[in-house]
C-alpha positions as CSV (number, residue, x, y, z in Angstrom):
1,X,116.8,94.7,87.6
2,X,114.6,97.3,88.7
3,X,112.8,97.7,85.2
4,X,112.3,93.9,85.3
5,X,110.5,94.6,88.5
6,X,108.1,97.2,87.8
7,X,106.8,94.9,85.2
8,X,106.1,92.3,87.9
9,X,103.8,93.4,88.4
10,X,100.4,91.6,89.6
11,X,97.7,90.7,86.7
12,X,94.8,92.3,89.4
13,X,96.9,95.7,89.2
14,X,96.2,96.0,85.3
15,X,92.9,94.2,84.4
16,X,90.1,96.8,84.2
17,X,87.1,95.8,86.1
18,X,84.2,97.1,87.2
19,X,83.5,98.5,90.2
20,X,86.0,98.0,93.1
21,X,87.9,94.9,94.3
22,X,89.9,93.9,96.9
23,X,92.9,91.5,97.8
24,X,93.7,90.8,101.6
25,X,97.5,89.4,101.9
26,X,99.6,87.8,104.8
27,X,102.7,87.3,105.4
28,X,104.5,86.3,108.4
29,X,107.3,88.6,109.9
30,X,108.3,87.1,113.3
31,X,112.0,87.7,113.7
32,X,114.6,84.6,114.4
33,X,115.3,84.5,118.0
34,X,117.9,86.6,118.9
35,X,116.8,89.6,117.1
36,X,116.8,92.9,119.1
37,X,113.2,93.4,120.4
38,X,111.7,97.1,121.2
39,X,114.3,98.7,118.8
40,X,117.3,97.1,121.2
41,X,115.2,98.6,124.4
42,X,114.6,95.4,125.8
43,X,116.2,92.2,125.5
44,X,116.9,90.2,122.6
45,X,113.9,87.4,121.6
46,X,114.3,84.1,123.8
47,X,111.3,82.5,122.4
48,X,108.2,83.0,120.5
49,X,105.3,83.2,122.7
50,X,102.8,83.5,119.5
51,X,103.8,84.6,115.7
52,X,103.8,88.1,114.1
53,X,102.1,88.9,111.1
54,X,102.0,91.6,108.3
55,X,98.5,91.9,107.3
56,X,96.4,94.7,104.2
57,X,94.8,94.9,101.7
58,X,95.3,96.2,98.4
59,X,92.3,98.0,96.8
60,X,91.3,98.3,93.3
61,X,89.1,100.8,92.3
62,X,87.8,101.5,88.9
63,X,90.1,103.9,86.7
64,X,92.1,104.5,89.2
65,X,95.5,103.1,90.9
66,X,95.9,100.6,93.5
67,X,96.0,101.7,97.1
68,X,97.6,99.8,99.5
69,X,96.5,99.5,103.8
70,X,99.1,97.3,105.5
71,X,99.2,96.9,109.5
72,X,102.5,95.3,110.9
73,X,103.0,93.1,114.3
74,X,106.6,95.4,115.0
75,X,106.8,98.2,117.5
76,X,108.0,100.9,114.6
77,X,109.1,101.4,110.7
78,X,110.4,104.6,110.8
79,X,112.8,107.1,108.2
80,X,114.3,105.3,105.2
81,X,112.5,102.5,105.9
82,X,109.2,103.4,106.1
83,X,109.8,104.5,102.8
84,X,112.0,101.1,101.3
85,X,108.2,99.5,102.9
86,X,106.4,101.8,100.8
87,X,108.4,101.5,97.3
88,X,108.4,97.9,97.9
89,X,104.8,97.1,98.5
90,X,103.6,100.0,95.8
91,X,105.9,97.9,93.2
92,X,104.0,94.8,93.9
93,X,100.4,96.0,93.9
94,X,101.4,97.9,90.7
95,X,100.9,101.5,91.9
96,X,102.8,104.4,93.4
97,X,104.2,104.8,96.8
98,X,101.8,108.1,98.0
99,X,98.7,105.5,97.6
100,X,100.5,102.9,100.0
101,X,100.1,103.4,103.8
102,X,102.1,101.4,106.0
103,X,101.2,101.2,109.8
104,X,102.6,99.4,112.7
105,X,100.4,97.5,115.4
106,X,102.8,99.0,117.7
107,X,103.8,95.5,120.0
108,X,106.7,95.7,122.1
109,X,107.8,92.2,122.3
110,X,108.3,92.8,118.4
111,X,111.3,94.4,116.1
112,X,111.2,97.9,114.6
113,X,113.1,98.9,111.1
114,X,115.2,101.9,111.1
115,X,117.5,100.9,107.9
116,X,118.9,104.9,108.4
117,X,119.5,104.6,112.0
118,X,121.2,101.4,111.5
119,X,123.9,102.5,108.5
120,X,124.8,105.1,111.1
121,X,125.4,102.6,114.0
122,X,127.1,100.4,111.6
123,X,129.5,103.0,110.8
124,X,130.4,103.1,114.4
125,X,130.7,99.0,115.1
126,X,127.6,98.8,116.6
127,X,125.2,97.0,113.7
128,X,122.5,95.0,115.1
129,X,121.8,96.6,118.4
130,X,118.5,98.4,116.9
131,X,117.7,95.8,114.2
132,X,118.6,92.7,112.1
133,X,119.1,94.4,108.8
134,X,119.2,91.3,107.2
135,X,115.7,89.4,108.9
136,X,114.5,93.6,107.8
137,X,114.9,92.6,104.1
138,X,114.1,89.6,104.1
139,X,110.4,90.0,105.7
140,X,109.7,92.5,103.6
141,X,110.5,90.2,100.9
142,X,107.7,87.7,102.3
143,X,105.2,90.7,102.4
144,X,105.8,91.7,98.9
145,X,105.6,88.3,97.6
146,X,102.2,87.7,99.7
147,X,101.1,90.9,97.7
148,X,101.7,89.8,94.6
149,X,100.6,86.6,95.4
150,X,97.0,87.4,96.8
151,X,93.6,87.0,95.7
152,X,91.2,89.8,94.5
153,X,87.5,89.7,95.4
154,X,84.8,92.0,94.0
155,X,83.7,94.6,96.6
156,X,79.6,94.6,96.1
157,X,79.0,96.3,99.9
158,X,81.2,98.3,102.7
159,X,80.0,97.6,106.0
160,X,81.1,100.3,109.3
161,X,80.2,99.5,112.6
162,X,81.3,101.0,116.0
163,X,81.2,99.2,119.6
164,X,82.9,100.8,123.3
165,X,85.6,99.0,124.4
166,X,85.3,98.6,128.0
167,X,88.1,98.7,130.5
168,X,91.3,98.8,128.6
169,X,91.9,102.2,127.6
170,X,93.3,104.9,130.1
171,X,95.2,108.4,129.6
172,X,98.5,107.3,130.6
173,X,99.2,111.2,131.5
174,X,98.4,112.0,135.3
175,X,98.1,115.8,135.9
176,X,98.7,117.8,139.1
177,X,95.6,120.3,140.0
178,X,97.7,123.3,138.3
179,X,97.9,121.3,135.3
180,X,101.3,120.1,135.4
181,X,102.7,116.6,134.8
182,X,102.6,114.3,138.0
183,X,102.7,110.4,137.1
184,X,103.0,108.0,134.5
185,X,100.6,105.7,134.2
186,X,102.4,103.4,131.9
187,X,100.8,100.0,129.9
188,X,100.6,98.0,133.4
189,X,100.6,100.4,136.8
190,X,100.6,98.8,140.3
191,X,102.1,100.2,143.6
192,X,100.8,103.7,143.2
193,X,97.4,105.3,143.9
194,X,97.6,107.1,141.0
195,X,96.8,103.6,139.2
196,X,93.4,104.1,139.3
197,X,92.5,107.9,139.1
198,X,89.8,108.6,136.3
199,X,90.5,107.4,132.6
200,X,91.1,110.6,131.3
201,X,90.9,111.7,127.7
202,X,90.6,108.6,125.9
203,X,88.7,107.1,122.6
204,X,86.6,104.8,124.0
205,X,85.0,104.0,120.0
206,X,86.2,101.1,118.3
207,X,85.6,101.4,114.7
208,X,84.8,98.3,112.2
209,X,84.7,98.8,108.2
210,X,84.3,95.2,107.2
211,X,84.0,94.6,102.8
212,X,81.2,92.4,101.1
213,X,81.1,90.4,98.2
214,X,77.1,89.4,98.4
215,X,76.5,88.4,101.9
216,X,80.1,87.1,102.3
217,X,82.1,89.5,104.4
218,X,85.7,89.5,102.9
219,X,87.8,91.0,105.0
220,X,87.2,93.6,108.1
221,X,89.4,96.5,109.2
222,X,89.5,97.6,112.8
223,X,90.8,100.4,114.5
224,X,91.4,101.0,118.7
225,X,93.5,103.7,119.9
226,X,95.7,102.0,123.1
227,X,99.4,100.9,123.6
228,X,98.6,97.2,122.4
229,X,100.5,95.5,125.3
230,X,100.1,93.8,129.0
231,X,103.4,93.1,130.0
232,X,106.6,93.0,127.7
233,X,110.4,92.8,127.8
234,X,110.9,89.1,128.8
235,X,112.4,88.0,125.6
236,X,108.6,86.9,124.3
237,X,108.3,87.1,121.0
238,X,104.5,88.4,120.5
239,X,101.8,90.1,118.7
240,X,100.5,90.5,122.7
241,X,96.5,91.0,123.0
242,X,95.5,92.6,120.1
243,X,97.5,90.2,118.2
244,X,95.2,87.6,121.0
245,X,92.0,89.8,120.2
246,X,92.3,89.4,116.4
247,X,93.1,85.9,115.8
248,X,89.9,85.2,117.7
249,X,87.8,87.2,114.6
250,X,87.1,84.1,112.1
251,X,84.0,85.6,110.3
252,X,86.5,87.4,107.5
253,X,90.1,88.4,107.4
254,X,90.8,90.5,109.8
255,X,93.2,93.6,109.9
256,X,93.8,95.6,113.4
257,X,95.0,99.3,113.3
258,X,96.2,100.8,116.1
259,X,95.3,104.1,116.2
260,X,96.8,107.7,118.2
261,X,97.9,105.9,121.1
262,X,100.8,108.0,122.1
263,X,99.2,108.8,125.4
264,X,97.1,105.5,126.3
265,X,97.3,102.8,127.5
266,X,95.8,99.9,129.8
267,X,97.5,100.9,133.0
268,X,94.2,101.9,134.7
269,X,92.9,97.6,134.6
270,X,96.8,96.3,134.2
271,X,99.4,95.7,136.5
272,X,101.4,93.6,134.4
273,X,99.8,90.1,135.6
274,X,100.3,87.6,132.9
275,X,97.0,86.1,133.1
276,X,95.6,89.8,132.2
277,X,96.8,89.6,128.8
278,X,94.0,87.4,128.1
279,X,91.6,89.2,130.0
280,X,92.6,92.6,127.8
281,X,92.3,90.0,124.2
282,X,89.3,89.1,125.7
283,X,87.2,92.8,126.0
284,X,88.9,93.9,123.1
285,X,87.6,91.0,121.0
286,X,84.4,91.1,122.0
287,X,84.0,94.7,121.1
288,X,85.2,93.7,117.6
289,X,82.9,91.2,117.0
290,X,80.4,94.0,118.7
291,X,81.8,96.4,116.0
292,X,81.2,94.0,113.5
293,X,77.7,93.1,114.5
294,X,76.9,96.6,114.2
295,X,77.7,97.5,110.7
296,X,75.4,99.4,108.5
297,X,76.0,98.2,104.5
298,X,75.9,100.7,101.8
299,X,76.7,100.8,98.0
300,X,80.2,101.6,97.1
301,X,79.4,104.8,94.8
302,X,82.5,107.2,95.9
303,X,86.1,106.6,96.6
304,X,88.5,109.3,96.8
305,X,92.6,108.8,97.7
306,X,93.8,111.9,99.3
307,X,97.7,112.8,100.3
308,X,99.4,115.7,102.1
309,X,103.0,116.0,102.4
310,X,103.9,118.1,105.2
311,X,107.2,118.9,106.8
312,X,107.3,118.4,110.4
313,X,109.0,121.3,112.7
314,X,112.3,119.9,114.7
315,X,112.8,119.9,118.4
316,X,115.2,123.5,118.7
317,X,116.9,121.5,122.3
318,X,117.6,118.5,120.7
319,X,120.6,120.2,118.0
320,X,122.8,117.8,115.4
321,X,125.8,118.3,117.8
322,X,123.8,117.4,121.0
323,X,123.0,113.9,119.2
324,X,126.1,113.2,117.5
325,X,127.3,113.6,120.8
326,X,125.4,110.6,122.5
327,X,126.0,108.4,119.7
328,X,130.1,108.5,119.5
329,X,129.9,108.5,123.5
330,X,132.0,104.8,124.2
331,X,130.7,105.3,128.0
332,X,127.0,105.1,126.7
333,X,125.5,101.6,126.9
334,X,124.9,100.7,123.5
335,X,120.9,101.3,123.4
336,X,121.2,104.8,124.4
337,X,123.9,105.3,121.3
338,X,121.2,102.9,119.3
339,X,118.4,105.8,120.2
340,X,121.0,108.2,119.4
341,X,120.8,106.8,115.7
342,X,117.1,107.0,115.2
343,X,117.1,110.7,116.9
344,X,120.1,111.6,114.4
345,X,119.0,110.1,111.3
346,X,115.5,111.6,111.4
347,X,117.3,115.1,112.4
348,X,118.9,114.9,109.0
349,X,116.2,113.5,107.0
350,X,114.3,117.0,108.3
351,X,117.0,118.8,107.5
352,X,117.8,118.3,103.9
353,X,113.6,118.3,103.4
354,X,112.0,115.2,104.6
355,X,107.6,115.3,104.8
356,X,105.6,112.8,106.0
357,X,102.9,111.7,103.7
358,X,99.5,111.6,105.8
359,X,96.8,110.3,103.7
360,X,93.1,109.7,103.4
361,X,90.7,107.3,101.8
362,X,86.9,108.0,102.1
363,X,84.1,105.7,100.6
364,X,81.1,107.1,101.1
365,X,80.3,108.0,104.7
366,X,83.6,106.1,105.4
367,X,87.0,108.1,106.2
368,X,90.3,106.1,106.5
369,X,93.3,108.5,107.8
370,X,96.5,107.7,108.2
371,X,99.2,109.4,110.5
372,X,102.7,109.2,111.4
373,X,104.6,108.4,114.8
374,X,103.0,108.1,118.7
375,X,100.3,110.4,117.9
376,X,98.2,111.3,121.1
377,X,94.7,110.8,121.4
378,X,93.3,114.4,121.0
379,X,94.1,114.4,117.1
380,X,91.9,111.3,117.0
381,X,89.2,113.2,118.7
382,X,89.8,116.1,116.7
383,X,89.8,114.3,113.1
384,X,86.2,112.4,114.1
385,X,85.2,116.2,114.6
386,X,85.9,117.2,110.9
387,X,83.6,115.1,109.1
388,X,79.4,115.5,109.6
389,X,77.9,113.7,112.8
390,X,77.1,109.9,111.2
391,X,80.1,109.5,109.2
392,X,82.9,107.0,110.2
393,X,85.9,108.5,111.1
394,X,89.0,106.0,111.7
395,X,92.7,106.4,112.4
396,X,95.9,104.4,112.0
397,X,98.6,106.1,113.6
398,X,102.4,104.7,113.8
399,X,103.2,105.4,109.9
400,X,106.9,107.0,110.0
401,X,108.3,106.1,113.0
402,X,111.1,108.7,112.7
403,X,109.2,111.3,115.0
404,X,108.5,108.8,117.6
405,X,106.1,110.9,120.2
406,X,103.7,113.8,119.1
407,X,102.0,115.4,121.2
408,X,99.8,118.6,121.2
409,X,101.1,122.1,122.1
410,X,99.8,121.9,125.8
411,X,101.0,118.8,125.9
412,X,104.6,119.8,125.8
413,X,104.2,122.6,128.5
414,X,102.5,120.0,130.9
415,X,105.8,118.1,130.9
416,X,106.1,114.1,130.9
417,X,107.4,111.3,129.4
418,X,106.3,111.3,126.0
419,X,107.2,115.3,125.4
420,X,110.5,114.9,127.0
421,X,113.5,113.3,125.0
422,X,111.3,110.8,122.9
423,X,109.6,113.2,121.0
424,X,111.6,114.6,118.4
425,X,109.0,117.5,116.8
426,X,108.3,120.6,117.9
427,X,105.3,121.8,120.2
428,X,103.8,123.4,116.5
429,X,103.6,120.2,115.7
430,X,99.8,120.6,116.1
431,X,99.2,123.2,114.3
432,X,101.1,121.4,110.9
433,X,99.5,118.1,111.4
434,X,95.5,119.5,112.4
435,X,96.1,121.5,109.0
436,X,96.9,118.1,107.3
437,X,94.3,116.4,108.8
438,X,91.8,119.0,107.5
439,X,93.2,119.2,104.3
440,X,92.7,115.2,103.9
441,X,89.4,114.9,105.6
442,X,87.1,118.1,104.0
């Protein structure tokens, strides 16, 4: 079976043409209601406020492999199935996994895919509290068949624009004057004054790399670094306001990346309101099509895939028996023992040698990266720094969900949410992945 599917594969993948071309594909992965939300951290979905789509691109440049970009409407794809994703999709485009990148949009009111975590709650009669294994499969299926199925155009132009979003994005971190942690300012704040204390370290920069075929744009990549949601956890189905923002972008197919938004979010002009989420698809819209208006075109002359494979140090606290613990505990409600499995199956996978690919793709003054888990905003800061002043510089974080939070050294001696029990590498974390990022990026 599985030699009759490598040669499945797509006619684009092996017809040599000039040049570079590219194939945008959809498919639709919204979940049957029912389906654990939030990776079982909120309740199950009730209804489907709007759908939720897998969207990419697969690239074909001359003499060289496939590569694949793919952003997904779910909260996470992390461990084993980050890298079933990967297999799967490099299979259908006709190349190898390390020049596929998988990303999530990061959406709350979405499903994640832990297929690891889940064989390890399913050993303990607990399947289906994280995911529906089955609805997993099965939308992956749709998303390689809308791969093999799409259309390639010839690339004749790459366009990259940049525009400020305004009043979204907010450090979500609240420090005390000696530099400690002192409030969470979480995707919608209200009832505190620390709602509205500065912004803090954000990216304000949203980037737009749109592809031409003449004077037709094809399809148009953008990338925002902010927790992508205004209020969540009713049982709404939703791709939320980027999902909003996007859909409102008709000039091309268009792909959003979230990018290191482990320590943003929108709780500075958000309190949760439904009408905001509107408001938020509104500003963030109009700084695509701001993005977009901006572009400068150049000749595609240069395209170079670049991978790292890096192993990422382990939280010392957070110890095999410590977990195991958690998830056999019967007096545990079942989405703490569900959390337990994702904490204990990406423990292992370290263990016996697990690295997380982090990858680049630059075209000309253009530089894709692509980076695993919540990543805060400082390594997006830091990559745009590597590359000469007028070159684009544009992250998708939430690859391999299996770390969940990473934050920066300093980070993890502030204290906080995100460097407490949800972030499952090491504070040399920073050091491994800014080493990557060079390594990708010079």
């Amino acid at each position: 079976m599985l030699r009759r599917t490598l040669l499945a594969a797509p006619a684009f993948a092996i017809k040599k043409k000039p040049g570079l071309r590219i194939a945008p594909f959809t498919a639709d992965v919204t979940p049957p209601l029912g389906t654990p939300l939030c990776v079982g951290l909120v309740v199950p979905g009730t209804s489907v406020k709007d759908s939720l789509e897998a969207r990419g691109v697969v690239l074909m440049p001359e003499d060289q492999q496939p590569i694949v970009l793919c952003a997904v409407d779910w909260l996470g794809i992390g461990n084993s199935s980050h890298d079933r994703w990967r297999a799967a999709l490099a299979v259908a485009a006709g190349t190898v996994p390390a020049r596929v990148a998988v990303q999530t949009v990061h959406q709350h009111d979405a499903p994640g895919d832990d297929a690891s975590a889940e064989e390890l709650l399913r050993m303990r009669d607990l399947p289906g509290v994280l995911q529906s294994e089955s609805f997993a499969q099965a939308a992956l299926r749709g998303v390689v068949a809308a791969v093999r199925a799409a259309k390639s155009y010839k690339v004749t132009e790459i366009g990259a624009g940049h525009a400020i979003v305004k009043d979204i994005a907010s450090n979500r971190r609240i420090l005390s004057p000696d530099g400690k942690f002192a409030f969470q300012r979480f995707t919608a704040c209200k009832g505190s004054p620390y709602c509205d204390a500065p912004v803090g370290v954000i990216d304000p920069q949203l980037d737009s790399i749109s592809f031409y075929n003449k004077e037709k744009r094809i399809v148009t990549l953008s990338y925002y670094a902010t927790h992508p949601m205004s209020y969540y956890g009713k049982g709404e189905i939703s791709a939320d306001f980027v999902g909003m923002a996007r859909r409102q972008q008709t000039e091309s197919f268009a792909i959003h990346f979230t990018g290191a938004a482990g320590n943003i979010g929108a709780g500075k002009y958000n309190d949760g309101a439904i009408e905001n989420r509107a408001k938020l698809a509104g500003r963030l819209g109009e700084a695509m099509a701001q993005a977009r208006a901006a572009e400068k075109r150049f000749l595609v002359d240069t395209l170079r895939w670049k991978v790292v494979s890096s192993p990422l140090p382990l939280r010392p606290e957070f110890t095999e028996e410590k977990i195991l613990a958690d998830l056999e505990n019967p007096k545990l409600i079942p989405r703490d023992r569900a959390s337990a499995g994702r904490y204990l199956a990406w423990h292992r996978l370290v263990k016996t040698g697990r690295r997380i690919d982090i990858s680049s793709l630059r075209m000309g003054p253009v530089n894709l990266i692509h980076m695993p888990g919540e990543l805060f905003v400082e390594y997006q800061l830091a990559a745009r720094g590597l590359r000469p002043s007028g070159e684009t510089v544009a992250m998708a974080a939430y690859g391999d969900y299996g770390p969940m939070y990473i934050g920066t050294r300093k980070s993890y001696r502030e204290g906080g949410y995100e460097t407490g029990i949800v972030s499952r590498v090491a504070p040399q974390v920073e050091e491994v992945l800014l080493g990557a990022m060079r390594e990708v990026l010079l």
